[in-house]
N, C-alpha and C positions, 0 to 999 in steps of 0.2 A: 625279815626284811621289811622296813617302814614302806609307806605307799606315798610316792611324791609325786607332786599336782604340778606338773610346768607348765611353762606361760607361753601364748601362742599370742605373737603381734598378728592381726589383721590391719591391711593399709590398702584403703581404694579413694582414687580419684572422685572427687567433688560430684563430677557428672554420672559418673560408674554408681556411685552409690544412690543419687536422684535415680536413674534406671532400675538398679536394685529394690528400690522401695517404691518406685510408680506403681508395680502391680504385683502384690503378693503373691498371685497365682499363677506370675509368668514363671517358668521351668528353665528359661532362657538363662546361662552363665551372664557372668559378667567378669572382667580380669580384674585381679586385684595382684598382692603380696602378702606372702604369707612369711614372719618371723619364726623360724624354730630354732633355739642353741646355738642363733649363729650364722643362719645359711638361711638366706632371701630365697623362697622358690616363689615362680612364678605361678599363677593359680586361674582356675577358674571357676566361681560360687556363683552359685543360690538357693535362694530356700527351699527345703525341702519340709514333708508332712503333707495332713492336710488341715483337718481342724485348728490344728497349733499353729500355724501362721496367723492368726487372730490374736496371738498372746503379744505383749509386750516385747515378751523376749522370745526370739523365733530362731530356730535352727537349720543348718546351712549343711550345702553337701560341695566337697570338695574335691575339683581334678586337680590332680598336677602337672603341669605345662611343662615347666624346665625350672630346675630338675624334673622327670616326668616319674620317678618314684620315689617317696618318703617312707620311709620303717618298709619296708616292702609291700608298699602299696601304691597304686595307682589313682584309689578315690575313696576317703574318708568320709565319714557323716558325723560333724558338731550339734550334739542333742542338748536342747536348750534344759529339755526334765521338767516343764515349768511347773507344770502340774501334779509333781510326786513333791510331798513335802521332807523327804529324807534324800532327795537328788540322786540316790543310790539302787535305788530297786529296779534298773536295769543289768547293771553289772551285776546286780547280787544274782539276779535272775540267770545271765548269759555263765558268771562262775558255776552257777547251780546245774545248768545242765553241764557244762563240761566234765563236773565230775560226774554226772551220769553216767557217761560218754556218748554222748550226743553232742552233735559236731555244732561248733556255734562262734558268734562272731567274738574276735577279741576285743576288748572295750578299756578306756582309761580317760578317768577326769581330768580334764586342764582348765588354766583360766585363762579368758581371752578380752585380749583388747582388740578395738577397733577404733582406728587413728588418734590413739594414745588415750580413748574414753574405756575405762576399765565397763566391761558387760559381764562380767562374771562367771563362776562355773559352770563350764559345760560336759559332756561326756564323747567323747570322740568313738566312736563305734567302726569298726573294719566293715568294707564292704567284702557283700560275697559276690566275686566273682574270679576271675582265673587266677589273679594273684593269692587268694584266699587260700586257692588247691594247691597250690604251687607252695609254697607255703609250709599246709601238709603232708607234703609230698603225696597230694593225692592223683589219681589220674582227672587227664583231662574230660571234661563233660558239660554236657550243658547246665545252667541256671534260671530258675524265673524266679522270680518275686511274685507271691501270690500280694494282690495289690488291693484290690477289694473282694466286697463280701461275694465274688458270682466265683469268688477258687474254693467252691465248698464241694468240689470233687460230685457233682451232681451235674446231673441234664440239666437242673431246674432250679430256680430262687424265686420263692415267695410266689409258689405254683405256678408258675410260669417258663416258658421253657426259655431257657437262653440264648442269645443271636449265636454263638458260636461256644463248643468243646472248650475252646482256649479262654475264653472269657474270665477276666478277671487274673488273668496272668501276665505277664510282662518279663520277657524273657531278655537278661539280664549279661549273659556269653552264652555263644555258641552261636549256628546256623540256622537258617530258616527254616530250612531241612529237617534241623533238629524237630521240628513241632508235632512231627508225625510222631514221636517216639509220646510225648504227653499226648496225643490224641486218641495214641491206643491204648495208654493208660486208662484215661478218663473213661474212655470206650469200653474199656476189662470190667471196669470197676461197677457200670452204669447195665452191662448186659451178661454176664456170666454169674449162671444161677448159684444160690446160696450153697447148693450140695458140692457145685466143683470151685467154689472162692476161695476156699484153702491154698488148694496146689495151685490155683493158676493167680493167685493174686503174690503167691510168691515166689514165683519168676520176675516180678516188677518193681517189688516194694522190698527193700528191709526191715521184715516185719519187727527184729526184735529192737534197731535201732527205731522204728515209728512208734512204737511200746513205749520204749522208752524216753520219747520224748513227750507220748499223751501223760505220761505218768509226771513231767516237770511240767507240761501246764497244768495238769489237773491239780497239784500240790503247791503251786505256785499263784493259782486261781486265775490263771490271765482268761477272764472272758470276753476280749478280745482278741485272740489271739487260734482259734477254730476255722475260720474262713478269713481270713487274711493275716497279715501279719505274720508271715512266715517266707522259707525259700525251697523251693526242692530243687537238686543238685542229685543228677541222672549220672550214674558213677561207671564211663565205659568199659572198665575191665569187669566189676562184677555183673553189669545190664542192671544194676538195680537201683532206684532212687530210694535217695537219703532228705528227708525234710530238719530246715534248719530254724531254729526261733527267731525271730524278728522285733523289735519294738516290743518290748516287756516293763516300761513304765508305770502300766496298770495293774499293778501285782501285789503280793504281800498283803491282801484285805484294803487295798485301797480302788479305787474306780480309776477310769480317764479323767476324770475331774477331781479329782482327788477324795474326793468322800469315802466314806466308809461299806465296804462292800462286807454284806454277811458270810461267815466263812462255809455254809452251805449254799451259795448260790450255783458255781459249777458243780453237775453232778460227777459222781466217780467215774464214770463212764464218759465223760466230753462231752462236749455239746451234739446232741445227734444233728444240726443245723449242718456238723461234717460229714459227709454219706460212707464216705470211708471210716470212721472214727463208727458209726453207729452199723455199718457191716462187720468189722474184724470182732465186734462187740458179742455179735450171735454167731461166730464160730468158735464150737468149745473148745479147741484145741488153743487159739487164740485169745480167749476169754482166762483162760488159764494161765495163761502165761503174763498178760498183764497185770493177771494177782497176783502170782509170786514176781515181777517184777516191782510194784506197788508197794507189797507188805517190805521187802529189801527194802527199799527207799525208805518208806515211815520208821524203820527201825535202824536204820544206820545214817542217812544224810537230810531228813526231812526230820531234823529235831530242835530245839531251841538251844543243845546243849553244841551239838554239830556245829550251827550257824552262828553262835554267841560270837568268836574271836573276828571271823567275818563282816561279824554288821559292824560291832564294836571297832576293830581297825579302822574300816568306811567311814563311821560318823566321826573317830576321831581326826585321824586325817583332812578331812572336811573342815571340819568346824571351824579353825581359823579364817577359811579362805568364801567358807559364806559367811561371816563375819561383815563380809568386806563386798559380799555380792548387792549389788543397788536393787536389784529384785527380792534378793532372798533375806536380807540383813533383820528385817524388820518383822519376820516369823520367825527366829531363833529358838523360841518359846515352844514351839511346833516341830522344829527341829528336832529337839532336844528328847522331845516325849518320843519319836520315832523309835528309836532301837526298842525300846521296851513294846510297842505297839505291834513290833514286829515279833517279835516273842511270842505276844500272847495271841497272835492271827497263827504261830505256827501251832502253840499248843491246843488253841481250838480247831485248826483244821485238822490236824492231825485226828485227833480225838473221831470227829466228825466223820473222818475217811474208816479211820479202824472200825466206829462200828457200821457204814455200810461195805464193808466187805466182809463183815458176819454175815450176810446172807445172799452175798455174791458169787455164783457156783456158773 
């Protein structure tokens, strides 16, 4: 089945838009309209990110008012990607964990105007929150968004202890109430000695689905994506939290800025900047399971041969319609060299992972 790019009318008033772009950094909605296939909803945006509000072409997060759900959702996020020269290596990324099976947000490129001024490809990303579960048919539970770098599952950042447990999270559904449940997490994590973290860390965590998702960032290289850039989603019938990927633009051997990241710079093991990522690390029982989870992946879905029909569909899909993007048009050239760029970042990482897990016990 081809992969088709549809077109999203944005329409705001004169004034609503002056408000929209008076202050980048306001969080504040503004109402607009939103065209889809046909059906006018009513809407409320603004820009989301942080850095990437600085770009030309900046990315928008969407309620819906009335209708108050679209595709079954309640609020979308239009990812501008300014900075990935393949526009793709978010979806390639969120595809990538799904077949892991690690739970992740669904994603689809559209092109968007705004009051009839074509702005280009963007990437619609699902938000996680109840509609997400729902969705799943999974039960209902709380969600934060780890939001900056102090959700690195520690007391402390950059030796310093931090004003509060919750820091750096932003909880996303669910109850206030709910916060005691991450506090005792945090709390598990930060105070129960290395000899009993085995059993009592898994009572809280799903260690093989957390495995399995250090093993699509570690293979995916997002080094951003350790202490922030993620979601956990506290799952009431098992008690136990699932983390979900977030924001995966910086991927594929590429940086937040696009440049070229060496395919050894995250190590096999995640960044220990995670407290959690660098405890499950020193328990063997643990340590072992995310090598034969790892070596699975390098050998079955973490291949250039795997991922070939993947990117290749992506860029070609694309390509007509950055053709045509007023940001993007004029790197084609850039474009173009992508999929193969992506290749050859998997067969050096790969390479790179296989032999440090020669001596990885």
């Amino acid at each position: 089945m081809s992969y088709s790019i549809p077109s999203y009318a944005l329409i705001l008033k004169d004034t609503d838009l002056k408000d929209l772009r008076g202050d980048l950094w306001n969080d504040e909605p503004v109402p607009a309209n939103l065209q889809i296939d046909g059906v006018t909803y009513d809407i409320d945006i603004a820009y989301r990110g942080s850095y990437t509000r600085k770009f030309r072409k900046r990315s928008y997060r969407i309620e819906f008012i009335e209708p108050k759900v679209f595709s079954e959702a309640r609020e979308i996020h239009l990812n501008a990607e300014y900075k990935d020269p393949s526009l793709f290596r978010s979806k390639l990324s969120f595809d990538f964990f799904n077949d892991l099976g690690v739970l992740s947000p669904e994603s689809q490129h559209i092109n968007l105007t705004r009051n009839g001024s074509l702005k280009g490809v963007y990437l619609q990303l699902e938000s996680v929150d109840e509609f997400f579960l729902k969705k799943r048919g999974l039960p209902s539970g709380p969600i934060y968004y780890a939001v900056n770098n102090d959700a690195n599952f520690s007391l402390m950042r950059d030796e310093k202890m931090k004003e509060t447990l919750l820091s750096g999270y932003q909880r996303a559904f669910g109850k206030p109430s709910d916060d005691d449940i991450l506090l005792e997490l945090i709390n598990k994590i930060n105070t129960v000695s290395l000899s009993n973290f085995s059993s009592e860390i898994s009572h809280s965590i799903n260690i093989n689905s957390f495995l399995r998702w250090l093993a699509g960032a570690v293979c995916t290289m997002n080094n951003d994506g350790f202490t922030h850039n993620y979601a956990l989603y506290h799952n009431s019938e098992t008690g136990l939290f699932e983390i979900i990927p977030w924001d995966y633009d910086a991927t594929w051997g590429r940086k937040v800025d696009g440049g070229i990241m060496k395919c050894n710079f995250v190590p096999l093991e995640g960044k220990k900047s995670n407290h959690l990522c660098y405890l499950l690390m020193r328990v063997p029982e643990f340590r072992k399971l995310y090598r034969n989870i790892l070596e699975e992946v390098l050998e079955t879905k973490f291949t250039a041969d795997y991922m070939e029909n993947k990117v290749v569909s992506l860029h070609k899909a694309l390509r007509p319609h950055i053709l045509l993007d007023p940001y993007k048009k004029s790197q084609m050239d850039k474009f173009d060299c992508e999929p193969e760029f992506i290749f050859q970042f998997i067969r050096d990482r790969s390479n790179f992972l296989k032999d440090q897990l020669v001596s990885f016990y």
